[in-house]
N, C-alpha and C positions, 0 to 999 in steps of 0.2 A: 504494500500500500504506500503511495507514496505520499509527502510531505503533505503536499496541498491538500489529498484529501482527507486525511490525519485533521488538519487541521478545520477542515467544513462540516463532517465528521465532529468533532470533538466542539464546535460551535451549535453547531444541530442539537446535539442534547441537552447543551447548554441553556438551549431558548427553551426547549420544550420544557427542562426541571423547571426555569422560570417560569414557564405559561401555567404549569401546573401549580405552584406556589400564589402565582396571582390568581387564578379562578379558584384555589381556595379562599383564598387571603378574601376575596369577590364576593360571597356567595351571602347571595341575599339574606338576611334578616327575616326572623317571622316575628311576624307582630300581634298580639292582642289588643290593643288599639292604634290607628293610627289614620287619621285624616283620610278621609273620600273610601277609607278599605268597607268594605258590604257589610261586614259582620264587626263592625268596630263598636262595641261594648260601651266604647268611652262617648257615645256620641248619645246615648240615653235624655230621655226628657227628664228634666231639672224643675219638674211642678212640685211645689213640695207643701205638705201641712204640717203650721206650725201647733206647736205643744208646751202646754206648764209644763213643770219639773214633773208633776205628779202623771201625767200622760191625757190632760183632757183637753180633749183639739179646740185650737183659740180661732183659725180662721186659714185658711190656704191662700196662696201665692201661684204666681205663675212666672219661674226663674227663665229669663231667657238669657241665653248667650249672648256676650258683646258682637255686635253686626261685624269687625272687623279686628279681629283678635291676632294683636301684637307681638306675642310671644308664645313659645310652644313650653312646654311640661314634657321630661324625659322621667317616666316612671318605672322604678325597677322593686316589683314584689316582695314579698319576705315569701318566707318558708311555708308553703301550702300546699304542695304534691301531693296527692293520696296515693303514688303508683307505688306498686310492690318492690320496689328497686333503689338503693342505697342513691343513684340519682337517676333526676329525670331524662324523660328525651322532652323533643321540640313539640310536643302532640299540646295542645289546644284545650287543655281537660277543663272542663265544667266549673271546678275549682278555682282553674286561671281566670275565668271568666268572671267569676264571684269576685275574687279578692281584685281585680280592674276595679268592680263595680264602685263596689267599699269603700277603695281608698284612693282612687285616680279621677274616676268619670266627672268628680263634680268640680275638678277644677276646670275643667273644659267650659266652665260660663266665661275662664278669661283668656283661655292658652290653649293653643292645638297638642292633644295631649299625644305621646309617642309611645309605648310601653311593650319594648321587648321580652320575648320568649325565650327563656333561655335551661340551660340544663344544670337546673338548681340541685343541694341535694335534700332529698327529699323528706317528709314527718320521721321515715322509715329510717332512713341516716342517720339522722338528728338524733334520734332516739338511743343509736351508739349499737343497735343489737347487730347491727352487719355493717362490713365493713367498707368505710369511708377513707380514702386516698388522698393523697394532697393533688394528686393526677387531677379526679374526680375537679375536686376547687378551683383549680384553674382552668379548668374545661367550663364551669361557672362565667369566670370572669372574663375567659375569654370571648364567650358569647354575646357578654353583655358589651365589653369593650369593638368588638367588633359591628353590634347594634349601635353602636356612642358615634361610628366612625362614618357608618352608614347615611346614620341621621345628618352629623355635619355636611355629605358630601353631597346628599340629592338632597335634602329637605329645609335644611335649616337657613341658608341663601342672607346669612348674616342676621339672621335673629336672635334678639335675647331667650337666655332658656333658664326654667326652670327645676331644678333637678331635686327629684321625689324620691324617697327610700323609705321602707320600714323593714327594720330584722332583719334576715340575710338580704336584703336588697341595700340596706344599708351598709353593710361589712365590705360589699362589696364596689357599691359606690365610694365608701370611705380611699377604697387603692384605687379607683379610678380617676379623684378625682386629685388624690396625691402624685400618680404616677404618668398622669396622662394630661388632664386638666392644669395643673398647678405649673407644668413644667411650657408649656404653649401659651404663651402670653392672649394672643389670639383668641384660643377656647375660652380662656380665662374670663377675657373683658364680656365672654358672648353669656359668663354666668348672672343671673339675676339675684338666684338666693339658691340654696340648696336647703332642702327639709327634708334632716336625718334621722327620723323617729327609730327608738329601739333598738339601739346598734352601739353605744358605747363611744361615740366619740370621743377622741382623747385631746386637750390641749394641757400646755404646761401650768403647773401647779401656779394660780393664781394670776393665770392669765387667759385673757379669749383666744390665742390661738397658740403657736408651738404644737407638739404632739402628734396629730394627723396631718395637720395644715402648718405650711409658711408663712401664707400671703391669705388664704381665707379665713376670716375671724368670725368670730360669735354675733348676730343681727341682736344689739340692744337699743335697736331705735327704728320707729314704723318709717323711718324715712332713709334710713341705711338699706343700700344693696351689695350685691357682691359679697354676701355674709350665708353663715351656718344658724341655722336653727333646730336643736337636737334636745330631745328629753325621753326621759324614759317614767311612765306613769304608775304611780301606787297611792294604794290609802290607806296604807296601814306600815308602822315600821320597817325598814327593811330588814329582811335576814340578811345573818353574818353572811351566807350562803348566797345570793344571791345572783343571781345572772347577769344584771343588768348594776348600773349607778355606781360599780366598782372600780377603779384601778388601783395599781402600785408603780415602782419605778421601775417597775423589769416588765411592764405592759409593752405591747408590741401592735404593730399596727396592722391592717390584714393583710396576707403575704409572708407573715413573718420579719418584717422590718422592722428594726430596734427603735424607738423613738432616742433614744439616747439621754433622756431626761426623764426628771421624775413628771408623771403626768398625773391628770383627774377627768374625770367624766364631764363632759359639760352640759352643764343643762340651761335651756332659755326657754321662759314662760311665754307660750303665743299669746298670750292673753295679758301681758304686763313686760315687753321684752326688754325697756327698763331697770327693772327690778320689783320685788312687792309682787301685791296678792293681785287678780283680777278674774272677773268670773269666763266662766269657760262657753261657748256654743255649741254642740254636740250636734254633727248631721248624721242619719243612716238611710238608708234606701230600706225600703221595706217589702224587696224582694226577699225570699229565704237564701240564705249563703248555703251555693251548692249541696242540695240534699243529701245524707247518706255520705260525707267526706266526713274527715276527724273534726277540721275546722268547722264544719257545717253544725257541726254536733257542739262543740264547744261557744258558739257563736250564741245560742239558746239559752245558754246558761248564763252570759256575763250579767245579763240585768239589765239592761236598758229599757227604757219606759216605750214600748212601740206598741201604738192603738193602731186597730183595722182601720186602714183609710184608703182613700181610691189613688192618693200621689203616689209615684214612686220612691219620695224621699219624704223624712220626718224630720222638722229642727224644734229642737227644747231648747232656745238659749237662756241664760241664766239658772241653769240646775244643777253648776259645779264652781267650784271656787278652786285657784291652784296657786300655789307658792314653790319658787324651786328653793328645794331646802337640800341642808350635806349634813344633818344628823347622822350622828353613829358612825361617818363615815364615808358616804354617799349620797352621791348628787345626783335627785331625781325630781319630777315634777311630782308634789305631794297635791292630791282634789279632798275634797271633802265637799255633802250634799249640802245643795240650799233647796230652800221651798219645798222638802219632801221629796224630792229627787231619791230614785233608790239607791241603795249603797251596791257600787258595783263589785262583781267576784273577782278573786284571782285565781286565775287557772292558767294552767292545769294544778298548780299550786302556788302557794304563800314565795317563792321564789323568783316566778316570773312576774308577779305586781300584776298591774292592767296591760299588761303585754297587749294582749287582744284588743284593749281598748285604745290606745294611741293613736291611730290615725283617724277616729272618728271622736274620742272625746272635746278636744277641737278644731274640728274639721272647718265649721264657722270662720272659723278666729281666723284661722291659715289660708281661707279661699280669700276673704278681705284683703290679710296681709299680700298675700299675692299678684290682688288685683295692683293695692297700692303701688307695691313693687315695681310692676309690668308700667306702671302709667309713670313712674319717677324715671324709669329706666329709660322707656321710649321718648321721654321728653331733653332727659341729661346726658342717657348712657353710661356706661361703668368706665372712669377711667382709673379702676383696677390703683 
């Protein structure tokens, strides 16, 4: 064989390893919600009736969406897979749909919401009885970062974004938006706020950022963007044991990256990002969450006050009060009832707090905050 073709030859497979790398590197994205898609979840009607604390309907509304909405929402789920498998695939399950509903769809009165599918791991993982890989996790993030990347390059056309997490949606927002976001000036300015519910944000000890973040700080003020706002919910002391509102100085960040300092949890009160007490707005849809799943099951049980009504959504505002408090320890968003508001459960126990309730206790307060956001942003921009 001679030189030259050695060498065309050895070009040839060259392009092809490439082409094969890039129609990976390519490969669409599925979505559970996403603008104009047929079956996008997140585009549900926003008619909702309102409610006391105690659950007796005061009068209905008719929520419409802003006619020309500014900014999009990239929302990435926590942990809700019902599949028999330590993690999921890309399949569409009923549960994915539900937990869209729950905790993404109603931002869409202000933001075109985006919410990748991804190969999370799953109740079955979590639960630790079969075995979960670090392979596994990055197969997670990969997903999701390659939905991040997707969204930039066809959809996003220089829009501010708002980026959604609770539970492992958050974990794994937290490296995305350390490893990817933080490091691209660009992404960066294009962040509005990011809302990190349930996930353990870390910043350095007595301070709003350090720990996860360099340059993204804590939102203490309804007219601040370009900020974090992370809490983790309970009503009752925390256990030593605890899941959530905990770190130390040997805490690490997702990925396994050293923070290198002593760090703490952060928590900001949507309802007082200041500081102090402020009562809370609670939304829920009053579909049933995916019948017959773990969450579905669990979902019956937290408490929340939901009267038959013909909306798809219920808001009770003013039937929680919350203070972000570091007793014992840890820093989490503490509620307590007003007006006869029911006291809500923790499940699956006293460890995980209101885990379940996070993204809806105030769902109110955060769709506001968001709008504010999107309207300071589109008007001034982030200049980061």
């Amino acid at each position: 064989m001679s030189r030259s073709v050695r060498v065309a030859l050895v070009a040839t497979i060259s392009l092809l390893s490439l082409a094969g790398v890039a129609t990976s590197a390519s490969a669409k994205a599925t979505w559970v919600c996403k603008p104009g898609q047929a079956d996008d979840v997140c585009s549900t009607s926003l008619s909702t009736t309102r409610i006391s604390p105690t659950g007796e309907v005061l009068g209905t509304k008719r929520v419409r969406r802003a006619p020309n909405r500014k900014a999009d929402c990239f929302y990435v789920y926590p942990t809700v897979s019902n599949q028999p498998t330590p993690q999921a695939t890309l399949a569409i399950d009923p549960e994915i749909r539900s937990i869209a509903l729950y905790q993404a769809a109603r931002y869409s009165q202000y933001c075109r919401v985006f919410a990748p599918v991804y190969r999370q791991i799953t109740i079955l993982g979590l639960g630790g009885t079969s075995g979960v890989t670090p392979e596994m996790r990055e197969t997670a993030y990969q997903d999701v970062l390659s939905a991040w990347r997707e969204y930039l390059q066809r959809y996003n056309k220089g829009r501010g974004v708002v980026i959604i997490g609770h539970s492992q949606g958050t974990f794994v927002l937290r490296r995305l938006l350390a490893e990817e976001v933080e490091k691209n000036a660009s992404q960066r300015r294009r962040v509005i706020s990011a809302l990190l519910m349930g996930g353990n944000v870390l910043v350095k000890q007595g301070s709003d950022r350090g720990g996860d973040f360099k340059k993204l700080r804590a939102c203490r003020s309804r007219n601040q963007i370009g900020c974090v706002i992370a809490f983790s919910t309970f009503n009752a002391p925390v256990p030593e044991a605890s899941r959530f509102g905990r770190a130390n100085p040997a805490s690490t960040r997702p990925g396994g990256l050293p923070t290198g300092q002593a760090t703490e949890v952060l928590c900001t009160n949507p309802a007082s990002l200041g500081g102090g007490s402020g009562n809370l707005d609670p939304i829920s849809p009053t579909e049933p969450f995916a019948p017959g799943t773990v969450i579905g099951a669990l979902t019956t049980q937290i408490g929340f006050a939901l009267p038959e009504v013909s909306t798809p959504w219920v808001d009770a505002p003013n039937s929680y009060r919350a203070h972000c408090s570091s007793e014992g320890g840890a820093n989490v968003l503490q509620i307590s009832s007003l007006g006869g508001a029911p006291v809500l459960k923790a499940l699956p126990d006293a460890t995980w707090g209101l885990h379940l309730a996070d993204a809806n206790i105030a769902l109110g307060n955060l769709v506001a905050l968001v709008h504010r956001q999107i309207d300071r942003f589109t008007r001034h921009g982030n200049d980061d």
